[in-house]
C-alpha positions, 0 to 999 in steps of 0.5 A, a space after each residue: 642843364 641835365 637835371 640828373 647832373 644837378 642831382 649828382 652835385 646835391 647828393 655828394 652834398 648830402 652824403 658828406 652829411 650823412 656819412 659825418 653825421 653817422 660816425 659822430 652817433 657812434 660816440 653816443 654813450 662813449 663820449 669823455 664825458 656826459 657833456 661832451 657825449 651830449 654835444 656830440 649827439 647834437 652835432 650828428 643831429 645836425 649833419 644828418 638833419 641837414 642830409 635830410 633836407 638835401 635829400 628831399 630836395 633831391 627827389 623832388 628833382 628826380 623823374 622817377 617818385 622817390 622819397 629821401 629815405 631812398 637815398 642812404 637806405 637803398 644806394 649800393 656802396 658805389 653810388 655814394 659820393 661822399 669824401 674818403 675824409 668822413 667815412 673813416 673810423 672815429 678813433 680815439 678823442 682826438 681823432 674824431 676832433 681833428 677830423 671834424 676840425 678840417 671837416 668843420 672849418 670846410 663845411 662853414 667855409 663852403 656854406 658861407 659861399 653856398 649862400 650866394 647859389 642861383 640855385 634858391 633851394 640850395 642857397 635856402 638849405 645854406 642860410 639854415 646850415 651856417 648857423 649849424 656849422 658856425 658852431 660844429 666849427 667852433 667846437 672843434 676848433 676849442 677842443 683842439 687847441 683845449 687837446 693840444 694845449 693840455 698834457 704831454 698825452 693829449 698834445 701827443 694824440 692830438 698832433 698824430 691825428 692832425 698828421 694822420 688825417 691830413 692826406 685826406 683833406 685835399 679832395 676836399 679842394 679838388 672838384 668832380 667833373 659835376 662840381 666843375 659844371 655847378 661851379 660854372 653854371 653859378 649855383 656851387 663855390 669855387 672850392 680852390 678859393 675856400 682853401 687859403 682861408 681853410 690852410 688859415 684858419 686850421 694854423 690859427 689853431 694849430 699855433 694856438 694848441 701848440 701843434 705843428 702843422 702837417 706837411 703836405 706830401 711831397 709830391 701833393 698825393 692825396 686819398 681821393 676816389 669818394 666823389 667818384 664812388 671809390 671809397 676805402 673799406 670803411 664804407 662797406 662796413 658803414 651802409 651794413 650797418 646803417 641798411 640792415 633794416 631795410 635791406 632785411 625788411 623792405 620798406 618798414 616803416 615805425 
């Protein structure tokens, strides 16, 4: 296997990560309340701590000496291969909940699977995220159904996020030419098994929050493009931010 390919998979693993992690930041300090704000620092901590360990892995495979720090500070827009999903804006409350209700409930999925990778490093980086994921899963499956069964407001912006959100999970489900080959060669999940259970556990919630499901598009359109380096404008405005010091002062460390 050509090792740059094994380098591709595991970045779009680590990008997921990092682009999740970074949106969650920016409710700290704004949460609805401090407890709230507080958990959901600890939640990107834990989506960007797991980028990291990604990271490593992959400059540990790469011909040329790079450290893991290369990876979100000095790659252009283009060579992110993150889903269109996690890059969207945060939104109010409920946006950010449904967002990480389908992101969250694929993640726990994913991993579970990922635990059984011919890959050890992978299937050693899985066994430490589940527990992380096993509770971003819950948490946003509670705040869900908490939104959704709570007053007219908080049931009716729950459900316009749900709907809003819903033609960006499918590319979850569809794998990229270099998922395919990892999917094949053992070390990735066959992301098309994750999704009954996915469409399962996200009706679970649905039906307990007194929500209703989104309708998938008639003619099953989805956003897609991420995996492949095409992502919406959110992105651009993502890595300004997040490169700024490196790209202004190269190399700085503190």
């Amino acid at each position: 296997m050509n090792p740059n390919e094994r380098i591709q998979y595991i970045l779009h693993l680590a990008d997921n990560n990092l682009i999740a992690g970074h949106r969650l930041s920016e409710w700290c300090g704004h949460g609805p309340i401090l407890e709230v704000d507080i958990a959901l620092a600890n939640l990107a901590l834990d989506q960007i701590g797991n980028a990291r360990a990604l990271y490593q892995y992959a400059a540990s495979l790469e011909s040329t000496p790079r450290n893991e720090d290369y990876y979100p500070y000095q790659r252009t827009e283009r060579d992110f291969r993150n889903i269109l999903l996690v890059e969207q804006p945060i939104g109010d409350f409920a946006f950010t909940i449904a967002k990480s209700l389908y992101f969250d409930t694929f993640q726990y999925l994913f991993y579970s699977q990922l635990l059984q990778s011919k890959d050890a490093q992978l299937a050693a980086i899985a066994e430490k995220t589940i527990k992380e994921v096993a509770y971003h899963k819950r948490f946003s499956s509670e705040w869900a159904v908490r939104l959704g069964d709570g007053t007219t407001e908080s049931n009716e912006k729950m459900q316009t996020a749900l709907h809003s959100l819903w033609d960006y999970t499918g590319e979850m489900f569809e794998a990229s030419d270099v998922e395919a080959l990892m999917q094949k060669e053992g070390i990735a999940p066959a992301l098309g098994d994750l999704k009954t259970e996915w469409l399962q556990h996200i009706q679970d919630v649905v039906n307990e929050g007194k929500l209703t499901m989104p309708k998938a598009n008639e003619n099953g359109w989805f956003h897609k493009g991420g995996k492949k380096g095409l992502h919406s404008e959110h992105m651009g405005f993502i890595l300004a931010e997040m490169q700024y010091m490196q790209r202004a002062f190269p190399n700085s460390e503190w």
